[in-house]
mmCIF file of the protein (N, C-alpha, C, O) and its ligand, coordinates in Angstrom:
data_MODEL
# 
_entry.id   MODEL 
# 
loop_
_entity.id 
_entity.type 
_entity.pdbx_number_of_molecules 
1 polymer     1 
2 non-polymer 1 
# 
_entity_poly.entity_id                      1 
_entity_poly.type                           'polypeptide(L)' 
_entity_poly.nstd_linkage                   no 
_entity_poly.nstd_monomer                   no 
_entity_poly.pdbx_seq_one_letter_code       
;(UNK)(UNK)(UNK)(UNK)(UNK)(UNK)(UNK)(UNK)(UNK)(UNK)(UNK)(UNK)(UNK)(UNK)(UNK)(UNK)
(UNK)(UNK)(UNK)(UNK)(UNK)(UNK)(UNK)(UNK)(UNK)(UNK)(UNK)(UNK)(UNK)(UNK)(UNK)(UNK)
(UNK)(UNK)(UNK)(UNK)(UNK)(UNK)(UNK)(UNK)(UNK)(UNK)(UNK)(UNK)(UNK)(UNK)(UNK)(UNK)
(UNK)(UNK)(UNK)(UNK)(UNK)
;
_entity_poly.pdbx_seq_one_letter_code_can   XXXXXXXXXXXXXXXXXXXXXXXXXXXXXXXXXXXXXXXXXXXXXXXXXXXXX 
_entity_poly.pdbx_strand_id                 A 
# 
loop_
_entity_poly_seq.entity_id 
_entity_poly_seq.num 
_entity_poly_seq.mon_id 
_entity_poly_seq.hetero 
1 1  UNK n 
1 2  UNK n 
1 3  UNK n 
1 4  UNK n 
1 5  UNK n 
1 6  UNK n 
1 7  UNK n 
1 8  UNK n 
1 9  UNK n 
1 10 UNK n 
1 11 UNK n 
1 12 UNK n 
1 13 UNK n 
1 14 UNK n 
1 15 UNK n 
1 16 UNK n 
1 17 UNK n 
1 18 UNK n 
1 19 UNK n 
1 20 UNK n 
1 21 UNK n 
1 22 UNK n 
1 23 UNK n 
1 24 UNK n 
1 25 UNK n 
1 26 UNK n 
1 27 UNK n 
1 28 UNK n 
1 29 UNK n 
1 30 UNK n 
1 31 UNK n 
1 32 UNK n 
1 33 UNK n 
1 34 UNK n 
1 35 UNK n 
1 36 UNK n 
1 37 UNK n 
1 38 UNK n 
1 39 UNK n 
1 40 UNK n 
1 41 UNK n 
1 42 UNK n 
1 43 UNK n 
1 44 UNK n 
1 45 UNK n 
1 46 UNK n 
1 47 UNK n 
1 48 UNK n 
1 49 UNK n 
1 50 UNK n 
1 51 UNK n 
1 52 UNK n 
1 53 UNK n 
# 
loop_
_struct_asym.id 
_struct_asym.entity_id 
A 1 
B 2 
# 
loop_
_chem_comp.id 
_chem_comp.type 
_chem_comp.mon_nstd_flag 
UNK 'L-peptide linking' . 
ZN  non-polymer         . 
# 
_pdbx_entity_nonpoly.entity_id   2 
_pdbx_entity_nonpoly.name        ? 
_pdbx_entity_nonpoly.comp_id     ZN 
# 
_pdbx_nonpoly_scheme.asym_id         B 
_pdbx_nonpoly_scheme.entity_id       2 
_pdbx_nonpoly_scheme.mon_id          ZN 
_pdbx_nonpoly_scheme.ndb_seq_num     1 
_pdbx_nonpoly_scheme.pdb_seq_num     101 
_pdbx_nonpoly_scheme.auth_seq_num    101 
_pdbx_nonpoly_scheme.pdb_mon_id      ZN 
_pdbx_nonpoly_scheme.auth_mon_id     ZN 
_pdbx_nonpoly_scheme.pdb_strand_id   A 
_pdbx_nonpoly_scheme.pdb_ins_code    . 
# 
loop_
_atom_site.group_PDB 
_atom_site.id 
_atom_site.type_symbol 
_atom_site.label_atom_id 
_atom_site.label_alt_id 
_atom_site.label_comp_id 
_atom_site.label_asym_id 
_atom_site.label_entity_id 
_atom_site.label_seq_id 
_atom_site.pdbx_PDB_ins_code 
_atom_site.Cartn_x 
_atom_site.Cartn_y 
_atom_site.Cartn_z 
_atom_site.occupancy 
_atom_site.B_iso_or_equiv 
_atom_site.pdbx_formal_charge 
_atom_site.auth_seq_id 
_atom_site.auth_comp_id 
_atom_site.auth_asym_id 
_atom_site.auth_atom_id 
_atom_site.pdbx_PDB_model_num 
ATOM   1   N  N  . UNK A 1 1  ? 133.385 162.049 10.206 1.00 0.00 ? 1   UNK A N  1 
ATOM   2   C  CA . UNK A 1 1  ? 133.665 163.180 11.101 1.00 0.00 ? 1   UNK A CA 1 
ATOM   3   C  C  . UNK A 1 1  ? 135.180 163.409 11.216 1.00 0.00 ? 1   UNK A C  1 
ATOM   4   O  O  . UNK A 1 1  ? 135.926 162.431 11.253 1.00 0.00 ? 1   UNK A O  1 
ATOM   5   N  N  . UNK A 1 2  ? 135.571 164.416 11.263 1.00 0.00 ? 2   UNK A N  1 
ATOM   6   C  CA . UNK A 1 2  ? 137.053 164.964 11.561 1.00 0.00 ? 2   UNK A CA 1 
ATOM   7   C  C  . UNK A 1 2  ? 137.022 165.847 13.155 1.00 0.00 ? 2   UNK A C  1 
ATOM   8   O  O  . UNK A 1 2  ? 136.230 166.585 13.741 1.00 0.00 ? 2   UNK A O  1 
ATOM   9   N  N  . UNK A 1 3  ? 138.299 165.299 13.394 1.00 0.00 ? 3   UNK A N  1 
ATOM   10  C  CA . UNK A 1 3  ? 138.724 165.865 14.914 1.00 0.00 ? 3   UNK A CA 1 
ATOM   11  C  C  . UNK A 1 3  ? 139.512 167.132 14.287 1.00 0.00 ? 3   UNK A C  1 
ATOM   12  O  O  . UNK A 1 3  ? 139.975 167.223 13.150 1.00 0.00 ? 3   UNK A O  1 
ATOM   13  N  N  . UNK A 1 4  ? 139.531 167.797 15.014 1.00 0.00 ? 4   UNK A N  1 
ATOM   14  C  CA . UNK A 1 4  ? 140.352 169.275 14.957 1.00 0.00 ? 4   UNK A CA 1 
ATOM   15  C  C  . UNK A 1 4  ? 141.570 169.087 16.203 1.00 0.00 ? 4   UNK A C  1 
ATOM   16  O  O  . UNK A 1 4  ? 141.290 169.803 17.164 1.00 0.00 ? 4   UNK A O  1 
ATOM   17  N  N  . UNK A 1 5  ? 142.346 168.605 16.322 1.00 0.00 ? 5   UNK A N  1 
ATOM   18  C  CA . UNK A 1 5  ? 143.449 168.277 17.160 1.00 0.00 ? 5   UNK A CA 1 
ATOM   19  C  C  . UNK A 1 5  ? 144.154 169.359 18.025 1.00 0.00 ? 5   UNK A C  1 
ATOM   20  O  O  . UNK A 1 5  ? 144.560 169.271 19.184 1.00 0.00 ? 5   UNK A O  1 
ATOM   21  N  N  . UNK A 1 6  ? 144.193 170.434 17.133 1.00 0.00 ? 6   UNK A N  1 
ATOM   22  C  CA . UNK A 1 6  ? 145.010 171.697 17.701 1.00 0.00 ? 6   UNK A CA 1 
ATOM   23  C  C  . UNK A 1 6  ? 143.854 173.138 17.371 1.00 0.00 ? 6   UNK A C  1 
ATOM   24  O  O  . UNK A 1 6  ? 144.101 174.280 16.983 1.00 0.00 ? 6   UNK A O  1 
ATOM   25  N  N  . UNK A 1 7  ? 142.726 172.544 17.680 1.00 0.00 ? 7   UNK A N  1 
ATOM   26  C  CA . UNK A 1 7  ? 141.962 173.868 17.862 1.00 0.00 ? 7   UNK A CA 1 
ATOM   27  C  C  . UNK A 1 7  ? 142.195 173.935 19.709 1.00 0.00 ? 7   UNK A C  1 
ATOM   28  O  O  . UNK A 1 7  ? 142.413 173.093 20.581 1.00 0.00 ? 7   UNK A O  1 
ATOM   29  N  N  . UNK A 1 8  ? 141.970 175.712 19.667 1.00 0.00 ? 8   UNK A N  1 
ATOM   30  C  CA . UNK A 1 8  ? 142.494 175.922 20.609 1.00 0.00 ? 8   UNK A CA 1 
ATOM   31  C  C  . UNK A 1 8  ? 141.292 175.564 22.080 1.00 0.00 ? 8   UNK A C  1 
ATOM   32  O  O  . UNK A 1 8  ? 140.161 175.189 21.773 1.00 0.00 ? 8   UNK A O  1 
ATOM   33  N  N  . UNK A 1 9  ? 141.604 175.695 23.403 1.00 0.00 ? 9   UNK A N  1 
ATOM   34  C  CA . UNK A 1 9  ? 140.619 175.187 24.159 1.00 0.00 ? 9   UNK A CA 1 
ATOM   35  C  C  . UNK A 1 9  ? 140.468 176.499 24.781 1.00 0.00 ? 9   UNK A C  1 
ATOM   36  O  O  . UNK A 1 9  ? 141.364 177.311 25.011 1.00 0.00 ? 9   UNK A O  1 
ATOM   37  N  N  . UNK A 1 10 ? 139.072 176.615 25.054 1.00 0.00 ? 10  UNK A N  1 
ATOM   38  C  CA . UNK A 1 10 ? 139.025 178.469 25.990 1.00 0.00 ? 10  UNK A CA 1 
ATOM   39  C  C  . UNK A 1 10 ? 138.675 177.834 27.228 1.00 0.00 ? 10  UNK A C  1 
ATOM   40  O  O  . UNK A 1 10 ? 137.908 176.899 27.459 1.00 0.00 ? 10  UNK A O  1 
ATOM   41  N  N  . UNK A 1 11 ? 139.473 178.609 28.054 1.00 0.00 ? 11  UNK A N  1 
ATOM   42  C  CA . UNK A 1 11 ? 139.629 178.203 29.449 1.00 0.00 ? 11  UNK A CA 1 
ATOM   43  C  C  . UNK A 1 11 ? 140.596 177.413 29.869 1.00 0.00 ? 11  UNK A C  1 
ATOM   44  O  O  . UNK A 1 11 ? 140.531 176.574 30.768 1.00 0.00 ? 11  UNK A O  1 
ATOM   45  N  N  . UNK A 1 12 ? 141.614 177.730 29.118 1.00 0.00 ? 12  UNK A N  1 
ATOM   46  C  CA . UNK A 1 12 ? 142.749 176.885 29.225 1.00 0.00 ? 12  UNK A CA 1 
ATOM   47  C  C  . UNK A 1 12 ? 144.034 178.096 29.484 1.00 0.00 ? 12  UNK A C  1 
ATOM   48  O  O  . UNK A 1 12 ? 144.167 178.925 28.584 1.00 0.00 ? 12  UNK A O  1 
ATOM   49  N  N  . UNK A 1 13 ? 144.895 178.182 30.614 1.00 0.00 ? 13  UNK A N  1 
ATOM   50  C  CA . UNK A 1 13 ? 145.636 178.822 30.925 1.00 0.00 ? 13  UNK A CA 1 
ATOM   51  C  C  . UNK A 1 13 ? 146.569 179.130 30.310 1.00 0.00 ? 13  UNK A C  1 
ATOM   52  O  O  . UNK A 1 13 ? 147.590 178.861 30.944 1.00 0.00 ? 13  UNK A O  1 
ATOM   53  N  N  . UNK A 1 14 ? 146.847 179.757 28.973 1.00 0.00 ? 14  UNK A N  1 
ATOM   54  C  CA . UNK A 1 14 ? 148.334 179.980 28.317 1.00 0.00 ? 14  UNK A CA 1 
ATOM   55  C  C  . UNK A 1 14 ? 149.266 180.838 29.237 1.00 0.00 ? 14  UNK A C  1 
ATOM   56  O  O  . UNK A 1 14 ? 149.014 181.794 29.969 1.00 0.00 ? 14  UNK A O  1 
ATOM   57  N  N  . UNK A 1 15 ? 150.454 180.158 28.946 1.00 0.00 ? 15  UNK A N  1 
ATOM   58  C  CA . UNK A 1 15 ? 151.886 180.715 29.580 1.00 0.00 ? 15  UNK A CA 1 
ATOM   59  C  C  . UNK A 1 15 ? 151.748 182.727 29.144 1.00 0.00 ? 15  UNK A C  1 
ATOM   60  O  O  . UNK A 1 15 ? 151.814 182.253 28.010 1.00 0.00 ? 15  UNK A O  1 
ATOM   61  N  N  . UNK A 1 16 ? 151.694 183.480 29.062 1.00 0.00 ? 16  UNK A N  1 
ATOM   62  C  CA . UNK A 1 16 ? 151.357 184.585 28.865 1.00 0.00 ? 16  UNK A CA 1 
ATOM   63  C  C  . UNK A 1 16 ? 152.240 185.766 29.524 1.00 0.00 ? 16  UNK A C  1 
ATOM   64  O  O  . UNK A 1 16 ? 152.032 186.083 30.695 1.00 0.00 ? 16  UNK A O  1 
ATOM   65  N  N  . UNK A 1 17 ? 153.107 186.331 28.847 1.00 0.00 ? 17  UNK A N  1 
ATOM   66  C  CA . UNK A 1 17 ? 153.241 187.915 29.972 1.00 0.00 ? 17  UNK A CA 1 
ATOM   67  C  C  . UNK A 1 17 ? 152.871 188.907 29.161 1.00 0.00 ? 17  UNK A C  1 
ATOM   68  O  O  . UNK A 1 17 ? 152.536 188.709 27.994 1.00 0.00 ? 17  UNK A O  1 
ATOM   69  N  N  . UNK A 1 18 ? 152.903 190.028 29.705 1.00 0.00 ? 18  UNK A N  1 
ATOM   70  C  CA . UNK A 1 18 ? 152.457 191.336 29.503 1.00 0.00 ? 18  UNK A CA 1 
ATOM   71  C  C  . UNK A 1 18 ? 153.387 192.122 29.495 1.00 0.00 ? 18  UNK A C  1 
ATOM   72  O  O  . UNK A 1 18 ? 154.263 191.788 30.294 1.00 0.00 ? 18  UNK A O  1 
ATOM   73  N  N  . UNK A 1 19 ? 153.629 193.163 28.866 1.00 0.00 ? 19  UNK A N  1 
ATOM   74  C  CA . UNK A 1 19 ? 155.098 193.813 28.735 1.00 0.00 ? 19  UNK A CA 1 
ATOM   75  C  C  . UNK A 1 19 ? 154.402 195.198 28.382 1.00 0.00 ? 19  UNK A C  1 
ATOM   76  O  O  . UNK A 1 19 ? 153.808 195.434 27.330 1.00 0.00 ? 19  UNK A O  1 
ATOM   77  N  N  . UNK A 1 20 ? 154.620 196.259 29.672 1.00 0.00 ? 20  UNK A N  1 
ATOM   78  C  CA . UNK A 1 20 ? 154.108 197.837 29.513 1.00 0.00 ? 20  UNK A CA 1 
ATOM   79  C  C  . UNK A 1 20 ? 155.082 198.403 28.100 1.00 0.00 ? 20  UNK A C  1 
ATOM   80  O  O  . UNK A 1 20 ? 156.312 198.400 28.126 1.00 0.00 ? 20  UNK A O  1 
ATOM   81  N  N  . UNK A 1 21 ? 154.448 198.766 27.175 1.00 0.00 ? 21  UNK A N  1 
ATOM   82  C  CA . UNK A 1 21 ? 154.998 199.663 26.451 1.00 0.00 ? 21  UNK A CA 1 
ATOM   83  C  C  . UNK A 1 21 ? 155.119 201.103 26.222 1.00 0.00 ? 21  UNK A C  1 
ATOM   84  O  O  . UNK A 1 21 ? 155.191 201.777 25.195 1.00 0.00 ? 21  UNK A O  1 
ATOM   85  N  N  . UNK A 1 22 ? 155.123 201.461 27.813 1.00 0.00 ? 22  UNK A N  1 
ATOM   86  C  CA . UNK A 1 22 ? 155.642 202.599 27.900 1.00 0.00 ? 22  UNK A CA 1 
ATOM   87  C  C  . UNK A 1 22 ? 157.223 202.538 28.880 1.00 0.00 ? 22  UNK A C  1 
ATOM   88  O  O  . UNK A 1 22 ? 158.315 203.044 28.625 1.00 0.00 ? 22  UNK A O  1 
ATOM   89  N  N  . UNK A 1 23 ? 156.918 201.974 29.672 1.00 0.00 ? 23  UNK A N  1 
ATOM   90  C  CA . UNK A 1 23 ? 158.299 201.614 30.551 1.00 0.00 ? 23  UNK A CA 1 
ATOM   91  C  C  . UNK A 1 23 ? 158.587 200.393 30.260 1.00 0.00 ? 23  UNK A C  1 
ATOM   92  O  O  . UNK A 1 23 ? 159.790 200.231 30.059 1.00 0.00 ? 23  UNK A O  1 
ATOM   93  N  N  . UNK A 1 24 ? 158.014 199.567 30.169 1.00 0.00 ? 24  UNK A N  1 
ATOM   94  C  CA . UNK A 1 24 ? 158.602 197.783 29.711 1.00 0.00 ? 24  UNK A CA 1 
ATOM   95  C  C  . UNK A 1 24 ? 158.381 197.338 31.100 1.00 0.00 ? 24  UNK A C  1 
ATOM   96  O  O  . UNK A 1 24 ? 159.355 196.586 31.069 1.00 0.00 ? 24  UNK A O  1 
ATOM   97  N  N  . UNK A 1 25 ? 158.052 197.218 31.955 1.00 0.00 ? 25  UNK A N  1 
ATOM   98  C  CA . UNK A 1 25 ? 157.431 196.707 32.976 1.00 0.00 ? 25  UNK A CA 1 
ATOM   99  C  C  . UNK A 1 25 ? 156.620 195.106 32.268 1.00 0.00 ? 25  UNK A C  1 
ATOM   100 O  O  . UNK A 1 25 ? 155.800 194.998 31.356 1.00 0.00 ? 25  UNK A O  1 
ATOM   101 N  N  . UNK A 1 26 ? 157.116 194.294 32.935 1.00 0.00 ? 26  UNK A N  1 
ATOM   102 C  CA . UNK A 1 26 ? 156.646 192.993 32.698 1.00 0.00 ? 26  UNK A CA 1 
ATOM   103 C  C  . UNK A 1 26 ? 155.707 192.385 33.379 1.00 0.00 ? 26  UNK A C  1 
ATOM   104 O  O  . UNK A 1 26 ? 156.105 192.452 34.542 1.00 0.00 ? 26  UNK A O  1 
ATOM   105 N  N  . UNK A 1 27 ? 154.379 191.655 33.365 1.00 0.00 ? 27  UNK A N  1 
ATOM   106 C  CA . UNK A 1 27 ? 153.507 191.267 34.281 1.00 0.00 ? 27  UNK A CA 1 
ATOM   107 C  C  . UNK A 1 27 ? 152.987 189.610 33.700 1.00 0.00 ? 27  UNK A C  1 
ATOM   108 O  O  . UNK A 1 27 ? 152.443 189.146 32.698 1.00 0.00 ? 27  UNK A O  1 
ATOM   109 N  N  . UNK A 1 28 ? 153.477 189.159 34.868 1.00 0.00 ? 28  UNK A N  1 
ATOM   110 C  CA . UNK A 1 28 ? 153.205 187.326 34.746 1.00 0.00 ? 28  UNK A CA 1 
ATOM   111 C  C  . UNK A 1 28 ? 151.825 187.014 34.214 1.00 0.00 ? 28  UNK A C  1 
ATOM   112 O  O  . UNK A 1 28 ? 151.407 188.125 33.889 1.00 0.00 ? 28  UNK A O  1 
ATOM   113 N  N  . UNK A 1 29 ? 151.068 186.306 33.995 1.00 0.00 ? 29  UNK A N  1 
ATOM   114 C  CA . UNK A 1 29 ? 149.918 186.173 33.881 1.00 0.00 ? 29  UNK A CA 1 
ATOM   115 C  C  . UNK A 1 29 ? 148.452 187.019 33.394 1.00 0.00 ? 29  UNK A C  1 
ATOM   116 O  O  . UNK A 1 29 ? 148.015 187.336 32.288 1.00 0.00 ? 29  UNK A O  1 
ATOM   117 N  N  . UNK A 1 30 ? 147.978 187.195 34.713 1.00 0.00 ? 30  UNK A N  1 
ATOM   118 C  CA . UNK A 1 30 ? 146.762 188.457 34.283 1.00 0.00 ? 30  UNK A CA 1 
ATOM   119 C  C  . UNK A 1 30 ? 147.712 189.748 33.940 1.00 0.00 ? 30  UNK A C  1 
ATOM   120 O  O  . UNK A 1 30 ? 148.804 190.255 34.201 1.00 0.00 ? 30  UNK A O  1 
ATOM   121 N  N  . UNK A 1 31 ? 146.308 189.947 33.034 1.00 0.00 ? 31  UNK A N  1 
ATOM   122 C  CA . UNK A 1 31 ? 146.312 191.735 32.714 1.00 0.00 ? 31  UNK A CA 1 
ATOM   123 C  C  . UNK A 1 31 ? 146.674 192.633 33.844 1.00 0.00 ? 31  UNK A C  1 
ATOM   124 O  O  . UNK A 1 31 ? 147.480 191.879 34.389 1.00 0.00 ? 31  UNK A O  1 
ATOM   125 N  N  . UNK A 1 32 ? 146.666 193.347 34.344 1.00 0.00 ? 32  UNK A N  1 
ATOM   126 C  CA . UNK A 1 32 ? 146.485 194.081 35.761 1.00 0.00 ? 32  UNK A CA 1 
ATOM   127 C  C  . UNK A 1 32 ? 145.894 195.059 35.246 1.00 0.00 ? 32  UNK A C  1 
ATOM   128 O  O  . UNK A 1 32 ? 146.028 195.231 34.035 1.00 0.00 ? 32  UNK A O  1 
ATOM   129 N  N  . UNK A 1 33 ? 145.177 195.855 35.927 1.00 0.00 ? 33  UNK A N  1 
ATOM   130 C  CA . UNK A 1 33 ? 144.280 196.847 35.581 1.00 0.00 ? 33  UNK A CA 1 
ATOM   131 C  C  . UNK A 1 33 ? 145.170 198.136 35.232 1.00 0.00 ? 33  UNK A C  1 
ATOM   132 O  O  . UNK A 1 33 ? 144.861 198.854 34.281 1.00 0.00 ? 33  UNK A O  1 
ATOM   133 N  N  . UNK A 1 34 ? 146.125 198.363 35.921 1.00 0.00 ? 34  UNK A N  1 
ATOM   134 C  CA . UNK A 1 34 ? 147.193 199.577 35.457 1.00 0.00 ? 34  UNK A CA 1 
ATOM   135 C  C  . UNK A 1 34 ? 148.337 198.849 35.648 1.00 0.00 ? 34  UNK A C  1 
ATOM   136 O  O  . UNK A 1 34 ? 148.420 197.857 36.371 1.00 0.00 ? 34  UNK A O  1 
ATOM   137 N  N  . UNK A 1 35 ? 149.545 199.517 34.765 1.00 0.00 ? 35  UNK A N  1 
ATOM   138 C  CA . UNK A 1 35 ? 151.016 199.184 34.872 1.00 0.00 ? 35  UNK A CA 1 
ATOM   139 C  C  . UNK A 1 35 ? 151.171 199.524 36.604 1.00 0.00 ? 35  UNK A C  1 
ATOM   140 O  O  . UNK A 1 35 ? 150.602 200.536 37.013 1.00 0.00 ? 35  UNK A O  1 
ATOM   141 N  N  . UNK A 1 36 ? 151.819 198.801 37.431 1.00 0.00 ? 36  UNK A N  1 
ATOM   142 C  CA . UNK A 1 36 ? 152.178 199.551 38.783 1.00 0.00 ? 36  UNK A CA 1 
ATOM   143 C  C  . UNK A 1 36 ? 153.430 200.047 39.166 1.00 0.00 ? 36  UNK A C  1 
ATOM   144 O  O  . UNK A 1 36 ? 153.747 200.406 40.300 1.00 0.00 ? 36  UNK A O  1 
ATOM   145 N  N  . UNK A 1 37 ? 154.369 200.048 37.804 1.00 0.00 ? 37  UNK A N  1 
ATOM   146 C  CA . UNK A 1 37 ? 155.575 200.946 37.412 1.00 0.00 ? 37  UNK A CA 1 
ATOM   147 C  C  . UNK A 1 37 ? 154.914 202.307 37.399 1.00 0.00 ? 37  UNK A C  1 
ATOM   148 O  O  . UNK A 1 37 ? 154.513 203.013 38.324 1.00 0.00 ? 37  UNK A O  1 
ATOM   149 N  N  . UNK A 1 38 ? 154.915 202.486 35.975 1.00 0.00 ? 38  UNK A N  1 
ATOM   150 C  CA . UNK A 1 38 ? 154.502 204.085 35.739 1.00 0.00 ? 38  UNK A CA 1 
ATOM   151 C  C  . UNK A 1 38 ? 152.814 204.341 35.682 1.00 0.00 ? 38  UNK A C  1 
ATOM   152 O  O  . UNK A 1 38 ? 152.511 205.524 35.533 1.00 0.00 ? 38  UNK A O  1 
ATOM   153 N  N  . UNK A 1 39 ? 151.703 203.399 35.780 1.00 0.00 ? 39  UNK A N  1 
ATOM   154 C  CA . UNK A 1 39 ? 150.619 203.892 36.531 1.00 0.00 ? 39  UNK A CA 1 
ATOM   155 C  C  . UNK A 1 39 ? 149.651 203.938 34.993 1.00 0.00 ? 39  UNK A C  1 
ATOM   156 O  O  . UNK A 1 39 ? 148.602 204.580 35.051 1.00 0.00 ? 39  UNK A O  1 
ATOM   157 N  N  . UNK A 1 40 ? 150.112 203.088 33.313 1.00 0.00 ? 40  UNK A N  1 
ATOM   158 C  CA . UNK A 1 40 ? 149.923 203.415 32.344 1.00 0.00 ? 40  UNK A CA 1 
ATOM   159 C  C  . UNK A 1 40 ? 148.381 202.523 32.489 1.00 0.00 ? 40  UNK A C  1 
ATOM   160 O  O  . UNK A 1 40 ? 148.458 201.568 33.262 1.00 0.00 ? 40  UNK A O  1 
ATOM   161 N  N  . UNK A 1 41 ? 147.390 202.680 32.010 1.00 0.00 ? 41  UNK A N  1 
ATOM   162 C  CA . UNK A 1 41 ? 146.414 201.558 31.629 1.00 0.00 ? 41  UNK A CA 1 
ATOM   163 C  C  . UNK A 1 41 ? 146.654 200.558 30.987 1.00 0.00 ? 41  UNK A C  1 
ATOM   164 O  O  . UNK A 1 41 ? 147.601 200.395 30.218 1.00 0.00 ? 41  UNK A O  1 
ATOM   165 N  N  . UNK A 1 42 ? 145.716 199.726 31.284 1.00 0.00 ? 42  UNK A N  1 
ATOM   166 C  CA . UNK A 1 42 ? 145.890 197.958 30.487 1.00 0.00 ? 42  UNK A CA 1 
ATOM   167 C  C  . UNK A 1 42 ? 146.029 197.739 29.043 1.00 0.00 ? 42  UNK A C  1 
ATOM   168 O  O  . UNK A 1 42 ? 146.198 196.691 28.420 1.00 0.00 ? 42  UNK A O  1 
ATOM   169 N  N  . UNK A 1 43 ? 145.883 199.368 28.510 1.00 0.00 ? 43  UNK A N  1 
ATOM   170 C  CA . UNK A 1 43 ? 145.695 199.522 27.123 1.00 0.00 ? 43  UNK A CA 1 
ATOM   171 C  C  . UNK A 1 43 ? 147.334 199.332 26.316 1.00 0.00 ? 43  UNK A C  1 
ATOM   172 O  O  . UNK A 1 43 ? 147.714 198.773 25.288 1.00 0.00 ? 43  UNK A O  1 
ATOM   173 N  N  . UNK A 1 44 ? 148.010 200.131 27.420 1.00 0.00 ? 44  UNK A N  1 
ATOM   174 C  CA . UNK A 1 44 ? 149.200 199.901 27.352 1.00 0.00 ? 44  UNK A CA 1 
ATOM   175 C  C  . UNK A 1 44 ? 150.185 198.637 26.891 1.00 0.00 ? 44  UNK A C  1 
ATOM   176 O  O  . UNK A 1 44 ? 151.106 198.601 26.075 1.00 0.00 ? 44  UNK A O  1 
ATOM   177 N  N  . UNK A 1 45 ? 149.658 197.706 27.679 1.00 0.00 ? 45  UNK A N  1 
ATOM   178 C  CA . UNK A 1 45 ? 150.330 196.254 27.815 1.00 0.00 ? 45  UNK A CA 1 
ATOM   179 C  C  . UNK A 1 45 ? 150.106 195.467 26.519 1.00 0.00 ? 45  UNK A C  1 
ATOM   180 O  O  . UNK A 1 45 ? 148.990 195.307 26.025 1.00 0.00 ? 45  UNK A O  1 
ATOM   181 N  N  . UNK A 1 46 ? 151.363 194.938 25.949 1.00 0.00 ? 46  UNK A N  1 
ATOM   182 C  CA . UNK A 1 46 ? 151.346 193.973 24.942 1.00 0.00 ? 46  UNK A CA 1 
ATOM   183 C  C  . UNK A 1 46 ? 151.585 193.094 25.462 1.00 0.00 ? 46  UNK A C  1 
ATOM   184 O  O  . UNK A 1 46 ? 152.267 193.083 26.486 1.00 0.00 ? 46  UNK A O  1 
ATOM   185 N  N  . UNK A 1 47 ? 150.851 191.587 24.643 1.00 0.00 ? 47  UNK A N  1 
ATOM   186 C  CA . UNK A 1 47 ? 151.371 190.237 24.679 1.00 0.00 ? 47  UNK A CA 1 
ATOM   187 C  C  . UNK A 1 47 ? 153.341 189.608 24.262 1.00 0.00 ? 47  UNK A C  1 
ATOM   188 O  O  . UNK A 1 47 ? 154.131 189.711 23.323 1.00 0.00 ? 47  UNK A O  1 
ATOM   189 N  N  . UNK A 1 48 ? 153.321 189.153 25.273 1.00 0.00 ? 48  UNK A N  1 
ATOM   190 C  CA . UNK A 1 48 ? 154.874 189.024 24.614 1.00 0.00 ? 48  UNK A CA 1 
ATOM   191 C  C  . UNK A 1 48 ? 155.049 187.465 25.142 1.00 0.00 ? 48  UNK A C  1 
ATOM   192 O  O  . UNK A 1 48 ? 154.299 186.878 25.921 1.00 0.00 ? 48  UNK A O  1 
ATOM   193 N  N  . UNK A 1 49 ? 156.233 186.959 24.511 1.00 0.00 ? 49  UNK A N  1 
ATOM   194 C  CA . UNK A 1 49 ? 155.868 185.562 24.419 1.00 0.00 ? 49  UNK A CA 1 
ATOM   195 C  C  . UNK A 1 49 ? 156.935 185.383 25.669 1.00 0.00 ? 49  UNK A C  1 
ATOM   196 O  O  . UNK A 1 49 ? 157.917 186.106 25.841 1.00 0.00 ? 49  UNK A O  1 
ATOM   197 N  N  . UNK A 1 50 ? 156.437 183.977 26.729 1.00 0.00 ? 50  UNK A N  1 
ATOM   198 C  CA . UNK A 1 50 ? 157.133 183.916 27.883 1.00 0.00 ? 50  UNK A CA 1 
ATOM   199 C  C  . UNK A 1 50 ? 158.625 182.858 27.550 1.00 0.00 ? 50  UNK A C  1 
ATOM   200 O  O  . UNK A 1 50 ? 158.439 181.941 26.751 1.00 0.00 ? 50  UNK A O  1 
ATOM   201 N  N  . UNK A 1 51 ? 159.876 182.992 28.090 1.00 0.00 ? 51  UNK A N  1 
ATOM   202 C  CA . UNK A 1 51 ? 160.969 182.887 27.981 1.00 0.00 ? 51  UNK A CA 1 
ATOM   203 C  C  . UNK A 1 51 ? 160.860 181.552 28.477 1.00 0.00 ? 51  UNK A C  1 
ATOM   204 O  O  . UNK A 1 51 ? 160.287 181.234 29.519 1.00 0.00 ? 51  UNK A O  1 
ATOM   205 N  N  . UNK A 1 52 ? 161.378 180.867 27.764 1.00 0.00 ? 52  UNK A N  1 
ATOM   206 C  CA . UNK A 1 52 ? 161.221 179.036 28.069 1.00 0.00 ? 52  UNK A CA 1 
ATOM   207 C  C  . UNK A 1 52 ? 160.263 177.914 27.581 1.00 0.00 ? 52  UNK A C  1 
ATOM   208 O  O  . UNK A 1 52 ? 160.231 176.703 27.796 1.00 0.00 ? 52  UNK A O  1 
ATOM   209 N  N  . UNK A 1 53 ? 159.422 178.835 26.778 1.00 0.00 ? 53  UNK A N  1 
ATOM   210 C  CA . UNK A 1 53 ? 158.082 178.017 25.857 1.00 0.00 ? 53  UNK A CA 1 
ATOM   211 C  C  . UNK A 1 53 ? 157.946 178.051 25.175 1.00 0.00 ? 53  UNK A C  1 
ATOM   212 O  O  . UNK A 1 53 ? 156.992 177.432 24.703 1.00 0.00 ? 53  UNK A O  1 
HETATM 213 ZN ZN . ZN  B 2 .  ? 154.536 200.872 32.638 1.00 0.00 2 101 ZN  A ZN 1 
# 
């Protein structure tokens, strides 16, 4: 048998922000349902990698 060491775990909290790409509005953690800058949908928001990890 082989272990998989760095498969990933679901349900495991990654460091994560969200960055509106319409205004750049940044959001810690969860998704939020709309940007609450300019009001854009969640569709909006890219993954961007958090500063220090
Ligand atoms: Zn926005």
């Amino acid at each position: 048998m082989t272990e998989w060491p760095s498969e990933p775990q679901e349900g495991e909290a990654e460091p994560i922000n969200w960055a509106c790409t319409n205004c750049g509005y940044r959001v810690e953690g969860e998704l939020p349902e709309k940007c609450p800058d300019c009001g854009e949908g969640k569709e909006m928001f890219d993954q961007v990698p958090v500063p220090g990890y």
